[in-house]
C-alpha positions in Angstrom: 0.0 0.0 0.0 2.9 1.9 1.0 4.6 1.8 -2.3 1.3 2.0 -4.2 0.4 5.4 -3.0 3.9 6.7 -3.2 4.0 5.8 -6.6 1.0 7.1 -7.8 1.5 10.7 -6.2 4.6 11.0 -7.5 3.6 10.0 -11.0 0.3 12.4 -11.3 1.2 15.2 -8.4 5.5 15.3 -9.2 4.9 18.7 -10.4 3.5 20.7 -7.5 6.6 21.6 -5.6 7.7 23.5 -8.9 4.0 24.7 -9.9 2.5 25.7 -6.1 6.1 26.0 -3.7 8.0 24.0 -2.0 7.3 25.0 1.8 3.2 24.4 1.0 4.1 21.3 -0.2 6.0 19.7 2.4 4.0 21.3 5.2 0.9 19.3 3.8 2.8 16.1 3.1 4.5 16.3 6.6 0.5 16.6 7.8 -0.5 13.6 5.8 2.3 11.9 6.6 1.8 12.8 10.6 -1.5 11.5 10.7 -0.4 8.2 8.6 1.6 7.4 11.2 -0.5 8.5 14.5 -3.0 5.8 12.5 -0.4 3.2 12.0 0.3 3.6 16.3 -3.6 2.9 16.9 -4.0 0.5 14.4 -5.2 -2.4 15.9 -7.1 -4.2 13.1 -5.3 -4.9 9.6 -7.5 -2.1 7.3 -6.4 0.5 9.5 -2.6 -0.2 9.1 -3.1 -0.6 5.2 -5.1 2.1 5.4 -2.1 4.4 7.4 0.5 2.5 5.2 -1.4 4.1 2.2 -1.5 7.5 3.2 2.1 7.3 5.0 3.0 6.7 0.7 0.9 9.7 -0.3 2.5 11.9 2.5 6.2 10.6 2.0 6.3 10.7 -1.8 6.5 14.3 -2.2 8.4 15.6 0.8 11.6 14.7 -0.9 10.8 17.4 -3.9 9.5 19.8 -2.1 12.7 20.4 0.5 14.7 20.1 -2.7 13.0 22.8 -4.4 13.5 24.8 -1.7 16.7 24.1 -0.8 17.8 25.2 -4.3 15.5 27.9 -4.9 17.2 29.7 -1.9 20.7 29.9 -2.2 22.4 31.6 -5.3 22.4 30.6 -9.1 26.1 29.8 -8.6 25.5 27.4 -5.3 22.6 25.3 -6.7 25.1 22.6 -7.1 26.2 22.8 -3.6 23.0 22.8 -2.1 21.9 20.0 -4.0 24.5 18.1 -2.8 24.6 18.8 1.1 20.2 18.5 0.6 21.3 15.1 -0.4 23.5 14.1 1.7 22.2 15.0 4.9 18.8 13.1 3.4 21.1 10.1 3.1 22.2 10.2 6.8 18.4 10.6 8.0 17.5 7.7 6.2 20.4 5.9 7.3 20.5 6.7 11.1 16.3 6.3 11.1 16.7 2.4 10.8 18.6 1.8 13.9 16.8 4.1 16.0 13.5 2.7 15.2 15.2 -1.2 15.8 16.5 0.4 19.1 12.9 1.9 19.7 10.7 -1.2 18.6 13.3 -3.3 21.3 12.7 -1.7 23.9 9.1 0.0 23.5 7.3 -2.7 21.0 6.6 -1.5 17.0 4.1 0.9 17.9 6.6 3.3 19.5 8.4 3.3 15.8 5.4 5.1 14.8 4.8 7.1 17.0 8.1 8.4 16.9 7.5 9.1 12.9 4.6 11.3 14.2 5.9 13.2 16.4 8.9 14.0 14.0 6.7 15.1 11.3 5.0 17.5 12.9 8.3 18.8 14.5 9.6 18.8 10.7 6.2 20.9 10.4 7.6 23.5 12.9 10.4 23.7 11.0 8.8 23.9 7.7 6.5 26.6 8.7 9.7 29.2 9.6 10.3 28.2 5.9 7.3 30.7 5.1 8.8 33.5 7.2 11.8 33.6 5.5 11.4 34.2 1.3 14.8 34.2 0.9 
């Protein structure tokens, strides 16, 4: 469901970041993506998890583009390549440390705590999205 969902958003909705912004973008995903996990937490009967799996897809697939967009669209014509690469990079390293906290999570709090973890750390992602707006650059 997961993979469905991101799949499809990212095929039919790829071009919002560039067509609507960036920080809009994100700050809904990160939503979606908040409430996809508080659901996969209380899920306590399989259609709810597919069902948070499924939007946790839809929220995911576009944060990505939209923090790239951004992340190029505010630094100068001459740095795009840089920020590109460090907006990469530290990408890599969330997705990399985000495995072994969740393991060390699920061991000692059961696999609901994984999600609830995601939760909270989208809507602090939110937070930070939302200062996005107050500064145009």
């Amino acid at each position: 469901m997961f993979g469905a969902s991101y799949i499809g958003v990212r095929l039919f909705l790829a071009h919002l970041p560039d067509r609507i912004g960036g920080v809009g973008v994100a700050a809904v995903s990160l939503l979606v993506e908040a409430v996809a996990q508080f659901m996969l937490w209380l899920a306590t009967e399989p259609m709810l998890a597919l069902a948070g799996a499924a939007l946790s897809g839809v929220g995911f697939s576009l944060i990505f583009p939209a923090l790239g967009v951004e992340a190029v669209r505010r630094v100068p014509a001459e740095s795009r390549g840089l920020a590109v690469g460090g907006f990469l990079a530290f990408f890599d390293i969330a997705l990399g440390v985000t495995g072994p906290v969740a393991g060390v999570l699920v061991a000692a709090f059961g696999y609901g705590s994984m999600f609830l973890a995601g939760a909270i750390g989208c809507l602090l992602s939110f937070g930070l999205v939302l200062t996005m707006r107050r500064d145009p650059a």
